[in-house]
Biopython code that builds the backbone (N, CA, C, O; Angstrom):
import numpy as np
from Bio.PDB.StructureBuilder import StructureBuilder

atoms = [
    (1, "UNK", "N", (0.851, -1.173, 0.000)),
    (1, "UNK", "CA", (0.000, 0.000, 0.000)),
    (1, "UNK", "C", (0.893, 1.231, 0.000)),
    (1, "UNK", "O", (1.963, 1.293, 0.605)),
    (2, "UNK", "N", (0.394, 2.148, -0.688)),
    (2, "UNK", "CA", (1.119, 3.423, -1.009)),
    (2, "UNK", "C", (0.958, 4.064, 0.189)),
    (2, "UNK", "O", (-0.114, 3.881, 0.764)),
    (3, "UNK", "N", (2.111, 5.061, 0.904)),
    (3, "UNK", "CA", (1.560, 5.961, 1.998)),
    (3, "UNK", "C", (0.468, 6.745, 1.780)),
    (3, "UNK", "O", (0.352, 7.077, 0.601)),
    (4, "UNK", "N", (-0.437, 7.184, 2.576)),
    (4, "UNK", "CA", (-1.259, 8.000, 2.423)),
    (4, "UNK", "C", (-1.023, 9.225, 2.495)),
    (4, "UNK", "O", (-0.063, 9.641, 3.144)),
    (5, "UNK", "N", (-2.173, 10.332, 1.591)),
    (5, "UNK", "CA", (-1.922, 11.408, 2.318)),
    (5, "UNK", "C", (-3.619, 12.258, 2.067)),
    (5, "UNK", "O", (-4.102, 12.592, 0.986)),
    (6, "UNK", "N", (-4.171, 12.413, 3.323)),
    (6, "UNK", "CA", (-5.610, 13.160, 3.263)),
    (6, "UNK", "C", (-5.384, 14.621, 2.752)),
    (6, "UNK", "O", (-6.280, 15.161, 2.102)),
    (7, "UNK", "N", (-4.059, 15.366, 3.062)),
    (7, "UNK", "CA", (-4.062, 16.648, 3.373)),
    (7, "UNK", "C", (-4.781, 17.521, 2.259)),
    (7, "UNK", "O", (-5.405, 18.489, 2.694)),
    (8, "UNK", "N", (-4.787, 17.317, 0.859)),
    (8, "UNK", "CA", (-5.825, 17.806, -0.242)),
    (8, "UNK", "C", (-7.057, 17.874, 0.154)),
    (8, "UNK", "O", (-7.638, 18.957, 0.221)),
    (9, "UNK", "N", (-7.715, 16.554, 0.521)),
    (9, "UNK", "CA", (-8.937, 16.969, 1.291)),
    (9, "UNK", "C", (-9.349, 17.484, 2.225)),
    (9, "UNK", "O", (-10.494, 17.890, 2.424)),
    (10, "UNK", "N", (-8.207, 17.527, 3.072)),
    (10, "UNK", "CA", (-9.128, 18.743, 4.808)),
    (10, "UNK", "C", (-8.309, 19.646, 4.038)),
    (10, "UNK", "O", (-7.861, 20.298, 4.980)),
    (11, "UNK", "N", (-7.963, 19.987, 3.358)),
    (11, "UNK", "CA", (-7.036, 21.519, 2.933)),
    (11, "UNK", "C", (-8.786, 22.262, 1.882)),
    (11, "UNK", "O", (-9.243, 23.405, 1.847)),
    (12, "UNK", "N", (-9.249, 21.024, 1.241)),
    (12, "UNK", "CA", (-10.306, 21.531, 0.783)),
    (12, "UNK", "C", (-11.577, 22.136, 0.898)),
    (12, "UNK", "O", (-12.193, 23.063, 0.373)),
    (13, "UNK", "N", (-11.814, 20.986, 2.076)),
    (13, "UNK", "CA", (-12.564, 21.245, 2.928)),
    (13, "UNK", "C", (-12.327, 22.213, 4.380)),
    (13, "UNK", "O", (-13.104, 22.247, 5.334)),
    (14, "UNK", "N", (-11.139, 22.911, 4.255)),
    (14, "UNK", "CA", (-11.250, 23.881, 5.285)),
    (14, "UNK", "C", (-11.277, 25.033, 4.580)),
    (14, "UNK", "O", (-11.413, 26.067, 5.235)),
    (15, "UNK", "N", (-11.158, 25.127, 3.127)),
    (15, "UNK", "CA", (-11.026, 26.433, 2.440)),
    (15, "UNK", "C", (-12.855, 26.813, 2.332)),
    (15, "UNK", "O", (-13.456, 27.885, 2.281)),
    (16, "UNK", "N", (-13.207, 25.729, 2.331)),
    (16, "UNK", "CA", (-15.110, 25.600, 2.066)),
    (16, "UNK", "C", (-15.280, 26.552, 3.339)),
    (16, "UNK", "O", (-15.834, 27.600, 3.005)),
    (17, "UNK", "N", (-14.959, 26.496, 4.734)),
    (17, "UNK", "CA", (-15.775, 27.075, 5.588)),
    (17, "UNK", "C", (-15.830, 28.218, 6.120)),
    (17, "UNK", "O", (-16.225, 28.416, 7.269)),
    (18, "UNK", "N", (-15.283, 29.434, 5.019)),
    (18, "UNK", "CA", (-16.044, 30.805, 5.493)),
    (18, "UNK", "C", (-15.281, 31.439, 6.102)),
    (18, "UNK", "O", (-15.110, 32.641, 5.897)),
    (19, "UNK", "N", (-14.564, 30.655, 7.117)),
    (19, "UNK", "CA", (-14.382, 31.465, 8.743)),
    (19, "UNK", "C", (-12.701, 31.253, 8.300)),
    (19, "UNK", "O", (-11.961, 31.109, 9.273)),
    (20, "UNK", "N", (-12.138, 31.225, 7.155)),
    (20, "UNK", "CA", (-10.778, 31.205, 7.075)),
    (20, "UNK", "C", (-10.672, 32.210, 5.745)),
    (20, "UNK", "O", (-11.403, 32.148, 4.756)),
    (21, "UNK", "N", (-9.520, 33.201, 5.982)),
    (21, "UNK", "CA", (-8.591, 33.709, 4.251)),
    (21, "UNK", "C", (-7.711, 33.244, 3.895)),
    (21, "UNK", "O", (-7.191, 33.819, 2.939)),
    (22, "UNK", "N", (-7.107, 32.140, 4.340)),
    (22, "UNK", "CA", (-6.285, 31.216, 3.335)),
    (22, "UNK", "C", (-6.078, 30.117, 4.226)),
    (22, "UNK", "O", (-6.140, 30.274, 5.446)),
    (23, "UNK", "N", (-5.785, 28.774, 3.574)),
    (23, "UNK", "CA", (-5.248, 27.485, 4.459)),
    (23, "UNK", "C", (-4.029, 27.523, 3.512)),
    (23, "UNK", "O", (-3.959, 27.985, 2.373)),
    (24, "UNK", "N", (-3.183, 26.986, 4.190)),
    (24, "UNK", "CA", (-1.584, 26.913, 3.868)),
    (24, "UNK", "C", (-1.112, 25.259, 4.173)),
    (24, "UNK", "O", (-1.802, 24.583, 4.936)),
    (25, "UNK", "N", (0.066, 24.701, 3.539)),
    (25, "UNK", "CA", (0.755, 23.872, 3.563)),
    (25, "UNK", "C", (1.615, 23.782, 4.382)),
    (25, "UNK", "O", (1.998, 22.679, 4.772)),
    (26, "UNK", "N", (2.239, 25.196, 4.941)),
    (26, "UNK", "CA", (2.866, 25.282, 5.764)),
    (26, "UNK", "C", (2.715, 26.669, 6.150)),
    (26, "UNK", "O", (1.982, 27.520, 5.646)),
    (27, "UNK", "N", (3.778, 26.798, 7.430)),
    (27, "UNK", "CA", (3.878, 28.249, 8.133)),
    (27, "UNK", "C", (4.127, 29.682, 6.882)),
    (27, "UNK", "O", (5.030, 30.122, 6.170)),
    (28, "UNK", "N", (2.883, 29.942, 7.163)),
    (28, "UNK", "CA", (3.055, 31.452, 6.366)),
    (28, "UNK", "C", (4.513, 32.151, 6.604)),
    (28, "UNK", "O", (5.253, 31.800, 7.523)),
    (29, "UNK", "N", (4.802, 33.064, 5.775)),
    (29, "UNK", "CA", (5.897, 33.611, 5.827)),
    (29, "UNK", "C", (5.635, 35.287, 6.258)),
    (29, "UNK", "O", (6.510, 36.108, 6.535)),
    (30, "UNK", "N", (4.182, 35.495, 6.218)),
    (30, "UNK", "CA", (3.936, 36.869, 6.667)),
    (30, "UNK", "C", (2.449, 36.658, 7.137)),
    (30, "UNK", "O", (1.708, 35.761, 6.734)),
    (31, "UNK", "N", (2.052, 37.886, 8.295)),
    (31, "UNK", "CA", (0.621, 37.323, 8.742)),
    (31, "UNK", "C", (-0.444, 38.276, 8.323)),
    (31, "UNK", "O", (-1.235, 38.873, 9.053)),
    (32, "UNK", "N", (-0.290, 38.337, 6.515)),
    (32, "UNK", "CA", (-1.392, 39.627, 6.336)),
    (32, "UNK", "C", (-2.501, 39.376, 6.372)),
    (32, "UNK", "O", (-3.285, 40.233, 6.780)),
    (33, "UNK", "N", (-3.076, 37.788, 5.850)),
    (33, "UNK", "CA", (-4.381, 37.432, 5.905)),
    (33, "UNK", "C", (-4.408, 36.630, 6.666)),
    (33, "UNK", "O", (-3.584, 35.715, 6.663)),
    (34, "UNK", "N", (-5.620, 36.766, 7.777)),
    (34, "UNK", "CA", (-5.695, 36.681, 9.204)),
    (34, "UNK", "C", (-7.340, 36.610, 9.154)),
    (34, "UNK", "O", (-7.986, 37.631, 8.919)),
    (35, "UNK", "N", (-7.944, 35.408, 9.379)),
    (35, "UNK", "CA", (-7.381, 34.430, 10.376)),
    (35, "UNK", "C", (-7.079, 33.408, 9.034)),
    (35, "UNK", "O", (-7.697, 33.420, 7.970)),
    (36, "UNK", "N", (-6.135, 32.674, 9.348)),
    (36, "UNK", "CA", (-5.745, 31.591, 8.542)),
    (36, "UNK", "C", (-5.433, 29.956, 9.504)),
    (36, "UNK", "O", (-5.722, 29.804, 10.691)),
    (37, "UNK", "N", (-4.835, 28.969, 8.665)),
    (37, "UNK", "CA", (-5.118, 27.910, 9.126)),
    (37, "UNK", "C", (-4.154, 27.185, 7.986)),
    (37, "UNK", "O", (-4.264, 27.267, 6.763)),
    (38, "UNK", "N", (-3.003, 26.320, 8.900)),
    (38, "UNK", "CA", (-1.780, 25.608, 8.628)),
    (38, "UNK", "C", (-2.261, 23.982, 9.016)),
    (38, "UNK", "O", (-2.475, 23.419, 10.089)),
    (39, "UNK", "N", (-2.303, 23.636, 7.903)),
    (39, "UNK", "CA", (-2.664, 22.257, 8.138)),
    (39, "UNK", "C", (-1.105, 21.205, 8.393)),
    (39, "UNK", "O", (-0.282, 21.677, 7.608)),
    (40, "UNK", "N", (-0.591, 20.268, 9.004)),
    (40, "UNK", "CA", (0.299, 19.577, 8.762)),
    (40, "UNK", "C", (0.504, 18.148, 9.383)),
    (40, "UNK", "O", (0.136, 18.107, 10.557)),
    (41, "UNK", "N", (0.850, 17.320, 9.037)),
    (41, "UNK", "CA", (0.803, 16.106, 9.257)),
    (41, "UNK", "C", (1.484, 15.425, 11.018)),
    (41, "UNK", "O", (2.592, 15.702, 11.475)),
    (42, "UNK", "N", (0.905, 14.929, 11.388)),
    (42, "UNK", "CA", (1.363, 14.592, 12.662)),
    (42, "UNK", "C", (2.167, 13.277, 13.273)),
    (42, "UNK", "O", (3.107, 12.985, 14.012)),
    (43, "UNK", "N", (0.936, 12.575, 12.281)),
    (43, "UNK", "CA", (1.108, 10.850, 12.324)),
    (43, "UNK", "C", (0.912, 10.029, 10.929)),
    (43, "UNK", "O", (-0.001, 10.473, 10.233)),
    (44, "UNK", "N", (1.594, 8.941, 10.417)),
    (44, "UNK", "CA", (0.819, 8.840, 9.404)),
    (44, "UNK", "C", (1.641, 7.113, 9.950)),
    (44, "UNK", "O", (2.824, 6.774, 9.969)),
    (45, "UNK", "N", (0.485, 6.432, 10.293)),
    (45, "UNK", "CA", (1.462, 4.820, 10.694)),
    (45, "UNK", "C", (0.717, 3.587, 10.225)),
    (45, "UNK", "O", (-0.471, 3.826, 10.010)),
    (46, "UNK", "N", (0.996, 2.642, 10.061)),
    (46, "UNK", "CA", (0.100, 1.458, 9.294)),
    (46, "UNK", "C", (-0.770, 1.021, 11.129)),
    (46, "UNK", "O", (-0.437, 0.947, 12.312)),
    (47, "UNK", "N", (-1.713, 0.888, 10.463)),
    (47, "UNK", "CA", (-2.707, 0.887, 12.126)),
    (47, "UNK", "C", (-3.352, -1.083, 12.019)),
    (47, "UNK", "O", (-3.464, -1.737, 13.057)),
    (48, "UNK", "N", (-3.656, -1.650, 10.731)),
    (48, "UNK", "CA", (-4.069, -2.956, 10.768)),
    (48, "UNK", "C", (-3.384, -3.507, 9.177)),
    (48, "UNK", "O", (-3.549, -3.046, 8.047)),
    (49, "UNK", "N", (-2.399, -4.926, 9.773)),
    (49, "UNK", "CA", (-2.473, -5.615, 8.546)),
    (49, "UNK", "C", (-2.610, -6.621, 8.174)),
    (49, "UNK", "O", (-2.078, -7.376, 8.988)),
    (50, "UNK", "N", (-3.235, -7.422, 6.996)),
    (50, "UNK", "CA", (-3.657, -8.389, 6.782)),
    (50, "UNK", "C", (-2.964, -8.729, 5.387)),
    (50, "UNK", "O", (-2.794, -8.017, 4.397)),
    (51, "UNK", "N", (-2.645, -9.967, 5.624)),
    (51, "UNK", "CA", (-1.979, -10.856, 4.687)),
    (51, "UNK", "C", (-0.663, -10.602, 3.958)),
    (51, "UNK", "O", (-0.312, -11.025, 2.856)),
    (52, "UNK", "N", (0.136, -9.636, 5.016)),
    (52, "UNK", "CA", (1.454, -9.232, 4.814)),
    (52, "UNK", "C", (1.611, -7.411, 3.797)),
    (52, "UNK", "O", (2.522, -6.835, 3.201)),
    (53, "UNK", "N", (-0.065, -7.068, 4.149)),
    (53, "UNK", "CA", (-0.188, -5.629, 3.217)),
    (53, "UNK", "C", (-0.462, -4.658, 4.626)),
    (53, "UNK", "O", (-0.909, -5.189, 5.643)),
    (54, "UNK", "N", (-0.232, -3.587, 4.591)),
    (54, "UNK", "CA", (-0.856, -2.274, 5.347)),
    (54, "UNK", "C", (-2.660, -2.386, 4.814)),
    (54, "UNK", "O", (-3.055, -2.181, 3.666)),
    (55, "UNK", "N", (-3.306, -2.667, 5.705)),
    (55, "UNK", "CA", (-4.959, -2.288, 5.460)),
    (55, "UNK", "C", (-5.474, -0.569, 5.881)),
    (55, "UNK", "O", (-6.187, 0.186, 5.220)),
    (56, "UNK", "N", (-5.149, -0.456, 6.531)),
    (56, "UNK", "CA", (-5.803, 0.681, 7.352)),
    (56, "UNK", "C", (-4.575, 1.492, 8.054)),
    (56, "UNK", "O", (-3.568, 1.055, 8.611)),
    (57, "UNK", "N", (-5.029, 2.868, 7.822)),
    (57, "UNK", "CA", (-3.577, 3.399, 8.275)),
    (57, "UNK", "C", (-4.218, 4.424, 9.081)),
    (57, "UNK", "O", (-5.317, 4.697, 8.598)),
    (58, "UNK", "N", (-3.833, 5.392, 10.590)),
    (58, "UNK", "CA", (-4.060, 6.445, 11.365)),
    (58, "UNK", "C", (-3.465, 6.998, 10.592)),
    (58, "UNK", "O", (-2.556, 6.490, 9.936)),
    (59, "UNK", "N", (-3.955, 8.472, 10.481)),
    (59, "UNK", "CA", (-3.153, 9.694, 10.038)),
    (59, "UNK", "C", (-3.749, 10.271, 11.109)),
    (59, "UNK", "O", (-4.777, 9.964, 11.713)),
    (60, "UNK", "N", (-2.925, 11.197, 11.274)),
    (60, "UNK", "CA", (-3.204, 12.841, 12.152)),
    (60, "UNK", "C", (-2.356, 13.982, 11.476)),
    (60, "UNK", "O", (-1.232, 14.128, 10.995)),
    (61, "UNK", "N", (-3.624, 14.792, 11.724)),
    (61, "UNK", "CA", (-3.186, 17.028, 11.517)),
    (61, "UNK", "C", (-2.865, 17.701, 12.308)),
    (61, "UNK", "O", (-3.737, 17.334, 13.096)),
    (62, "UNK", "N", (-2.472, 18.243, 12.711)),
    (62, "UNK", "CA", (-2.438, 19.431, 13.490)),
    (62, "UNK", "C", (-3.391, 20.403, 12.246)),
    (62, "UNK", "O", (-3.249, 20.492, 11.027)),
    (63, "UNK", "N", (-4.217, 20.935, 13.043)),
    (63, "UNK", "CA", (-4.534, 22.383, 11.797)),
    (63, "UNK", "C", (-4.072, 23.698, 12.975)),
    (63, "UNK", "O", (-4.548, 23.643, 14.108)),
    (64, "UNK", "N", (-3.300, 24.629, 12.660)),
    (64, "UNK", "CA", (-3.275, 25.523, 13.636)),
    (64, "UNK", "C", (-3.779, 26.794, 12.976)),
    (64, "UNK", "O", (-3.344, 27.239, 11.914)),
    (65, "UNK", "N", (-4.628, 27.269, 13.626)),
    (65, "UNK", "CA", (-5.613, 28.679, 13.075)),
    (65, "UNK", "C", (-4.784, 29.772, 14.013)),
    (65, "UNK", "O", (-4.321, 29.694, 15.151)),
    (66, "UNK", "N", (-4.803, 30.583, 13.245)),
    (66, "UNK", "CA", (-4.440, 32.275, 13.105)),
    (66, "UNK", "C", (-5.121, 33.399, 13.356)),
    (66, "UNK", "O", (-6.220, 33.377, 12.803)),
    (67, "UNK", "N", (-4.892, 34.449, 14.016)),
    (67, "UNK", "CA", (-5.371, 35.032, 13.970)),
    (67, "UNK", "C", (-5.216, 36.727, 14.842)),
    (67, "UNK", "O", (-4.334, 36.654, 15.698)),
    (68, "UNK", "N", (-5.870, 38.132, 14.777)),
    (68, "UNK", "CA", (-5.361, 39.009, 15.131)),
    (68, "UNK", "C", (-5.914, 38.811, 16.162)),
    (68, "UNK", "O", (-5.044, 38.899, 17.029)),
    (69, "UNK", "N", (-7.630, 38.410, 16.974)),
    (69, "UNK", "CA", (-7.526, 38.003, 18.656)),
    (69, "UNK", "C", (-8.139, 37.226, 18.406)),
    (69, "UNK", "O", (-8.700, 36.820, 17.388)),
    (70, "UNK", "N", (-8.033, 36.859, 19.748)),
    (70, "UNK", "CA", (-8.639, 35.473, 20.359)),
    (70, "UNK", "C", (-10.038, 34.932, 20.270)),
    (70, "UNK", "O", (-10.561, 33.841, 20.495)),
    (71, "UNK", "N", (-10.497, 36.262, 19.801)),
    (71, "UNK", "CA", (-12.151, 35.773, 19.797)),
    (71, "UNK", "C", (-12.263, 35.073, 18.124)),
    (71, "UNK", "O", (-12.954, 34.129, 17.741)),
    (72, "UNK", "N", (-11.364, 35.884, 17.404)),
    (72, "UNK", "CA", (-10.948, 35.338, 16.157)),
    (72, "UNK", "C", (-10.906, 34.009, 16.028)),
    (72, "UNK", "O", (-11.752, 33.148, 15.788)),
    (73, "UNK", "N", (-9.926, 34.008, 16.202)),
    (73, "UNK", "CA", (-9.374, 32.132, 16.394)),
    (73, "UNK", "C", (-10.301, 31.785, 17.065)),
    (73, "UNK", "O", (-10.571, 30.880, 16.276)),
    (74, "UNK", "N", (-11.027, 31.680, 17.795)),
    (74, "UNK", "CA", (-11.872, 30.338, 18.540)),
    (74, "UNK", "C", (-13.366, 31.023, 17.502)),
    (74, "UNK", "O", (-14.266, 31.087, 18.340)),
    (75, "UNK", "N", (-13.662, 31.275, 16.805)),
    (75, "UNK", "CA", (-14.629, 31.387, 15.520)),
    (75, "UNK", "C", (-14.371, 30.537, 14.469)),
    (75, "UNK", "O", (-15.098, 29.703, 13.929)),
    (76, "UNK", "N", (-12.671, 31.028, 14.148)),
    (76, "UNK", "CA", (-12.149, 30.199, 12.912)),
    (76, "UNK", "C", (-12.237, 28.521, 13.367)),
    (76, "UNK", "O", (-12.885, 27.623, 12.830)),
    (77, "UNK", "N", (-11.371, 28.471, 14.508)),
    (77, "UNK", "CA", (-11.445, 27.338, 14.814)),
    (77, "UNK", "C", (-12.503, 26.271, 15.418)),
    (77, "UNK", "O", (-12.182, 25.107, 15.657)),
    (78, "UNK", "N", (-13.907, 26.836, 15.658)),
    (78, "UNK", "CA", (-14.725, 26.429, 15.628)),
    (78, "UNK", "C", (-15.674, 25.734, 13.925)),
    (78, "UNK", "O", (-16.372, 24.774, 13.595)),
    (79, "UNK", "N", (-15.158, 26.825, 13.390)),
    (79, "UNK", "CA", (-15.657, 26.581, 11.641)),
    (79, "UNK", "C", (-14.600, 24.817, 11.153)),
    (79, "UNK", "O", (-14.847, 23.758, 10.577)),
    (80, "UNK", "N", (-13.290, 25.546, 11.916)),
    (80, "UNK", "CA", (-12.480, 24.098, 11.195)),
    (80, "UNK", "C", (-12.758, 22.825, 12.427)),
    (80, "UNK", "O", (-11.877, 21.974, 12.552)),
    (81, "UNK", "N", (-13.566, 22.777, 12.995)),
    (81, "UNK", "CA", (-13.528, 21.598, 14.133)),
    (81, "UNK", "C", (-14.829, 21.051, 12.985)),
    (81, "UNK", "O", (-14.793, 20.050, 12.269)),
    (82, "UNK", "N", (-15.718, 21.872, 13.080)),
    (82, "UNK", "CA", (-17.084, 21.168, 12.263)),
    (82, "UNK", "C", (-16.859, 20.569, 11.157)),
    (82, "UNK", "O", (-17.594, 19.612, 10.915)),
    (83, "UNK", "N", (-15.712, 20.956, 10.070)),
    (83, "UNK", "CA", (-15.083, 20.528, 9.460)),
    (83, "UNK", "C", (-14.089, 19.546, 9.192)),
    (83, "UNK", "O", (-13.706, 19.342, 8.041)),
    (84, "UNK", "N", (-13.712, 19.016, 10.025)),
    (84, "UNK", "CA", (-12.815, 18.449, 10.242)),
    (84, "UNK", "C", (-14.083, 17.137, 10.677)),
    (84, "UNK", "O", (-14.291, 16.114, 10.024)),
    (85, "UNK", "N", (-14.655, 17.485, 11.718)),
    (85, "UNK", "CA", (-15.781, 16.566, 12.299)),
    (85, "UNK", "C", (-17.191, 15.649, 10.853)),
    (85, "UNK", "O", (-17.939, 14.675, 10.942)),
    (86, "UNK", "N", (-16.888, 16.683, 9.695)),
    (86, "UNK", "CA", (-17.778, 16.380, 8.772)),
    (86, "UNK", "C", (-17.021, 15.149, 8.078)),
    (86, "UNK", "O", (-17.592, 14.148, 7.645)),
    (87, "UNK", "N", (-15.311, 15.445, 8.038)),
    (87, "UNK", "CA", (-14.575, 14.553, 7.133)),
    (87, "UNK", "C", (-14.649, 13.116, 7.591)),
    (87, "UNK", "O", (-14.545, 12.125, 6.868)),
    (88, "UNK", "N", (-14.860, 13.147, 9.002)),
    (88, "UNK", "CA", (-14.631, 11.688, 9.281)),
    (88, "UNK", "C", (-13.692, 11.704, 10.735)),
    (88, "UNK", "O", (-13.610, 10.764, 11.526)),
    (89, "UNK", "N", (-13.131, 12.804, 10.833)),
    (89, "UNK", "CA", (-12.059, 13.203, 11.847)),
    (89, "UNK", "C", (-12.391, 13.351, 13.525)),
    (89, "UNK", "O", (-13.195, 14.185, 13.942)),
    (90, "UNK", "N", (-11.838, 12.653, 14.188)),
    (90, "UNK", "CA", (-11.833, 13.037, 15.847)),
    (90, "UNK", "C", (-10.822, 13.863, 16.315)),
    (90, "UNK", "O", (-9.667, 13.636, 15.956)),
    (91, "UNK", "N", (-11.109, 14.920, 17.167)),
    (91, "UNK", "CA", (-9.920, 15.984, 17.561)),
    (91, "UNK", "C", (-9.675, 15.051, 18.732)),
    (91, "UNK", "O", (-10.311, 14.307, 19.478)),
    (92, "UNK", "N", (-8.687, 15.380, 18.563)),
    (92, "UNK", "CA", (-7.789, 14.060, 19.645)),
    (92, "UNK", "C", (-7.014, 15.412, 20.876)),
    (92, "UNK", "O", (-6.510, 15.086, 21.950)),
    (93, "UNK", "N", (-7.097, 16.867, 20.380)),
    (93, "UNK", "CA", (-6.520, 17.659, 21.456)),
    (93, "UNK", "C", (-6.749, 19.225, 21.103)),
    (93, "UNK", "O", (-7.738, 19.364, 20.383)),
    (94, "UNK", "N", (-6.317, 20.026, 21.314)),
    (94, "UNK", "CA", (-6.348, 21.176, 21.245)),
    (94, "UNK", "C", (-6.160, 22.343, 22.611)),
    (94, "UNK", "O", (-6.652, 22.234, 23.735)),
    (95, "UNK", "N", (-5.279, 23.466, 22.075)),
    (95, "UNK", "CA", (-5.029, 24.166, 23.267)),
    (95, "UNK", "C", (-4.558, 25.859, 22.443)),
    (95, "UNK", "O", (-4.648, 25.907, 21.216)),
    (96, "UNK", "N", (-4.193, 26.839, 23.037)),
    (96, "UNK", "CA", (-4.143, 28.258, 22.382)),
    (96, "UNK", "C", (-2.936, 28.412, 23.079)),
    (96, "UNK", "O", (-2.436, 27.782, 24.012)),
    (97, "UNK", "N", (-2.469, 29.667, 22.235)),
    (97, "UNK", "CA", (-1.257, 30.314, 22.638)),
    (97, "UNK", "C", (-1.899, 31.885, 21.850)),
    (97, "UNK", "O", (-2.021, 32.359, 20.720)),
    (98, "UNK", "N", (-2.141, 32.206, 23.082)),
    (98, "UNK", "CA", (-2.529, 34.196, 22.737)),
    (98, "UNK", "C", (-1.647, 34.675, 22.666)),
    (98, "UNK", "O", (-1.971, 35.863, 22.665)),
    (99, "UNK", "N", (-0.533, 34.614, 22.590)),
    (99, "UNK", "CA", (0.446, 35.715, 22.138)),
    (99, "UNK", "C", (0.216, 36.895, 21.272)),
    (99, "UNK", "O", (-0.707, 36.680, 20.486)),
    (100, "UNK", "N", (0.750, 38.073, 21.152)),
    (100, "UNK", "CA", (0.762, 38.991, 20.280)),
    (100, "UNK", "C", (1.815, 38.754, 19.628)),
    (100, "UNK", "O", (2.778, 38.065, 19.964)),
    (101, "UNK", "N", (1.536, 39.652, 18.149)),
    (101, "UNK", "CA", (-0.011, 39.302, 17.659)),
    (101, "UNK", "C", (-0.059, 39.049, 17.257)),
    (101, "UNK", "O", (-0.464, 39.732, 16.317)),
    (102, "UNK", "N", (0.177, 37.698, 16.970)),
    (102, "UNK", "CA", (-0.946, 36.784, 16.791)),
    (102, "UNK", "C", (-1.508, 35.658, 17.201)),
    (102, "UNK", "O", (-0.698, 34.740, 17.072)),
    (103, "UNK", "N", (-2.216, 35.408, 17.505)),
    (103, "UNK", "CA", (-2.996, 34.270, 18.400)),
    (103, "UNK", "C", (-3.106, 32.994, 18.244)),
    (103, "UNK", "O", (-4.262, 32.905, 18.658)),
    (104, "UNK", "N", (-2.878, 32.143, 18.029)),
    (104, "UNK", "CA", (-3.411, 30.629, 17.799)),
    (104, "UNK", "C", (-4.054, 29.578, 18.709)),
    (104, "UNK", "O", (-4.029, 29.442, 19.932)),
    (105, "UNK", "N", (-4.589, 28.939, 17.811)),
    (105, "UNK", "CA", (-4.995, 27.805, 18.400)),
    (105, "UNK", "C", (-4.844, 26.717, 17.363)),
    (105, "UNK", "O", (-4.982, 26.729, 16.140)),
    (106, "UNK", "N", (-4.603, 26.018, 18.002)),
    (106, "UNK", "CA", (-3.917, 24.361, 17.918)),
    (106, "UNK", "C", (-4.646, 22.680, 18.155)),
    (106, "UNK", "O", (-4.609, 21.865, 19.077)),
    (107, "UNK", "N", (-5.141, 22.705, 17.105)),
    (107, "UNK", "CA", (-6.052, 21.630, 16.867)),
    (107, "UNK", "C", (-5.508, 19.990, 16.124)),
    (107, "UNK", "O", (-5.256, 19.939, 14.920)),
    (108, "UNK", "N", (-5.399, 18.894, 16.914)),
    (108, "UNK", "CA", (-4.968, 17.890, 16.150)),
    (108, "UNK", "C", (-5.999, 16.795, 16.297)),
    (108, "UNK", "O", (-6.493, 16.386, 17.348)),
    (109, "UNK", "N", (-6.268, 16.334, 14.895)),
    (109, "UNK", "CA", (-7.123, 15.160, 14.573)),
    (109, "UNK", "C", (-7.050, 14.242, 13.677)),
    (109, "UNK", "O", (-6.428, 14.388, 12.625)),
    (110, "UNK", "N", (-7.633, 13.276, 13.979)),
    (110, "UNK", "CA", (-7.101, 11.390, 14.110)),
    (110, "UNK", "C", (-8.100, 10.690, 13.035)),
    (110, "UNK", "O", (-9.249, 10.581, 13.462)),
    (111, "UNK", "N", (-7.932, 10.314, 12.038)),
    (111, "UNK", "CA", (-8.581, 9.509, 11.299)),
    (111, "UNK", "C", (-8.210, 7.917, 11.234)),
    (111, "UNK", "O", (-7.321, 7.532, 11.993)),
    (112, "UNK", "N", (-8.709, 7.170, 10.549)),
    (112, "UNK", "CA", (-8.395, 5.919, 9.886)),
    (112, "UNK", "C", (-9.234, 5.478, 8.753)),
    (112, "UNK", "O", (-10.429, 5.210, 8.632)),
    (113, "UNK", "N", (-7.754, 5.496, 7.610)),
    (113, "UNK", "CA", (-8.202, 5.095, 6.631)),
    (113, "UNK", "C", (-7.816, 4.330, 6.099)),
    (113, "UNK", "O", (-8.363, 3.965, 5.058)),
]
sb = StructureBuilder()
sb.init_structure("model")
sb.init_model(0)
sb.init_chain("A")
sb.init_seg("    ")
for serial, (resi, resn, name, xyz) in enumerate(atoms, 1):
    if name == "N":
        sb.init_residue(resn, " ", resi, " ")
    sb.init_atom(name, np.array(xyz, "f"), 0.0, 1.0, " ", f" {name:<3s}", serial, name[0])
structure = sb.get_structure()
């Protein structure tokens, strides 16, 4: 079995929900459009196998949302939890770092596919 990789689809499906101006591949290099959202891979491990193949594999994201405050980010990141929750995904954690300025919050979730 080929490694997997979901990230096209929650990258797609987080651009669908409104409450973001850009999702990224990686760490922006400047924070003009705000609130945004960095999707990146966490886990990607063979989870069940049968008959000497990978069947089913865990992946995990981190998505970390952006933003100028805090009320920001926990909007955005409410838009990408429902999202994430539509794909098939369990948030396995999440926590913020308010810093100025800019704010985040830090969301990681667990599939199997």
């Amino acid at each position: 079995m080929a490694l997997k990789d979901d990230k096209p689809r929650v990258m797609a499906a987080l651009s669908r929900t409104g409450g973001l101006r850009r999702v990224l591949p990686a760490w922006p290099d400047v924070w003009a459009e705000l609130p945004c959202a960095v999707v990146t891979e966490a886990a990607n491990r063979p989870a069940d196998h049968r008959d000497d193949r990978e069947r089913v594999t865990e992946l995990e994201y981190y998505v970390r949302v952006f933003a100028s405050r805090a009320e920001e980010a926990a909007r955005a990141a409410e838009a990408v939890d429902a999202a994430m929750l539509e794909l098939g995904y369990a948030r396995t954690m999440a926590w913020e770092d308010d810093g100025a300025p800019v704010r985040q919050k830090v969301l990681r979730y667990r599939i199997y596919l």
